[in-house]
N, C-alpha and C positions, 0 to 999 in steps of 0.2 A: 369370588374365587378365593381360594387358599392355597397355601403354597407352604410346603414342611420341607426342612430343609436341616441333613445333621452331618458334623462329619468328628470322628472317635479316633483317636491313636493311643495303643497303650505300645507299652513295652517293659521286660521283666528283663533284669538283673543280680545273680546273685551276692548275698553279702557274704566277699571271702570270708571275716573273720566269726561268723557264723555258723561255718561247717556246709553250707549250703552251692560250694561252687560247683561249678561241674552241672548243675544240676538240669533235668530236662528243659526245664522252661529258658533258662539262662539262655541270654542275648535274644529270645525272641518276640517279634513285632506283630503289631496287628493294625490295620486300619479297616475300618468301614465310613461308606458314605451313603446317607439316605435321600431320596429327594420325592415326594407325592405331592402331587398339583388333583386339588377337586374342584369341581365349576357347577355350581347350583346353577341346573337349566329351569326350576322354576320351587316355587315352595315344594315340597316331598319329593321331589327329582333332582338327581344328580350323578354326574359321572367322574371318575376318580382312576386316574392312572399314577403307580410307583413304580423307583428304580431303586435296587438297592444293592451294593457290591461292598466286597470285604477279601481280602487278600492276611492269611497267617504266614509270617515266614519265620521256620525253627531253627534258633541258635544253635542248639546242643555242644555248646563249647567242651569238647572232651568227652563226650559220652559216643562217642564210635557211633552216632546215630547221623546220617547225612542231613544236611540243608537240605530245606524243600520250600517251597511256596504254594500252600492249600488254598487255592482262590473259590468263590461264590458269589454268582450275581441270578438276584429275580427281579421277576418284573409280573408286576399286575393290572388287570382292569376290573371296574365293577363298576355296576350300576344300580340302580334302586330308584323306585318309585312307588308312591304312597299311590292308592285309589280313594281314598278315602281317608277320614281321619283314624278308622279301624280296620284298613287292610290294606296291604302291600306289598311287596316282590323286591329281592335282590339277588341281584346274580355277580358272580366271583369269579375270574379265570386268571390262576399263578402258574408260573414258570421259573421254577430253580433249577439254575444248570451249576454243578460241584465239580472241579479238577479234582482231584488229589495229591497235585503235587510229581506223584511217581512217574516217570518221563516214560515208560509204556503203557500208561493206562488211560483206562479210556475215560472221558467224562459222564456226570451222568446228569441226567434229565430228568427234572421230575413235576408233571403238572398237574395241577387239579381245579375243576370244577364246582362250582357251587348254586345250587339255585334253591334259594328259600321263598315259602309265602307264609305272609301270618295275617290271623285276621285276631282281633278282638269280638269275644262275645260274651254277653253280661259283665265286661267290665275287663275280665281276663284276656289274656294271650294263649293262642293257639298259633302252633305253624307247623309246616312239612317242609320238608329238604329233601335234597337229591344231589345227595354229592360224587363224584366219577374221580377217581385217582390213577395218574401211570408213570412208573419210574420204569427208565431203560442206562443201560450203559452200553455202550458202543453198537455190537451188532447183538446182544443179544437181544431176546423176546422181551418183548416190556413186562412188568408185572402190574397188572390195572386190579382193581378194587372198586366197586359202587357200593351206596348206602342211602336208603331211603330211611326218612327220622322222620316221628313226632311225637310233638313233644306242646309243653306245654307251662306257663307259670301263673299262677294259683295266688293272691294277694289273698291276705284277711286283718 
């Protein structure tokens, strides 16, 4: 098993005697925190789930622009499995949900699908995907997207 684990805080400042106060970034914070746990269920398989959240909140000290707190958390799973030493299958499924902060509005949601195969032949990689994408905010209509790929990498 493996286990990833981060967590990030920044924070900006402006230097009065620089000319720079006031300025948009001035006073504001950031933190994110990551955490993905994968658990090999045998050689060429394994499954893998992330969490990941981050919270912005904007100082704007003096700039007539309000405090807000823009939050983001996703979350994923995948899986993969080798058949062989020359083919194999992964599949992807994330979910980002985005506030924006603005106390009427609505969040928005955005997932996507992934499912690759690739095989090797004479040596090379080939594979195909099928990816499915859909962002929605509140009540309206989602907007979805599919794409079917392939592709290829070529060694010499």
């Amino acid at each position: 098993m493996t286990l990833v684990a981060a967590y990030q805080s920044k924070s900006w400042k402006a230097i009065e005697n620089k000319g720079t106060a006031d300025s948009v970034l001035d006073g504001t914070t950031n933190s994110e925190l990551a955490l993905a746990v994968r658990y090999a269920i045998m050689e060429g398989m394994f499954i893998e789930a992330d969490y990941e959240t981050a919270a912005l909140t904007y100082g704007n000290a003096g700039t007539g622009v309000t405090d807000d707190t823009r939050t983001w958390n996703a979350m994923g799973l995948a899986f993969a499995m080798a058949f062989s030493e020359a083919q194999g299958f992964v599949f992807s499924y994330d979910s980002v949900t985005t506030n924006s902060g603005v106390e009427s509005a609505d969040d928005t949601v955005a997932t996507e699908m992934v499912v690759s195969f690739n095989q090797k032949i004479g040596g090379q990689q080939v594979w195909v995907a099928y990816e499915a994408d859909s962002t929605k905010a509140g009540d309206e209509d989602a907007d979805v997207s599919s794409v079917i790929a392939l592709g290829g990498r070529v060694s010499f």
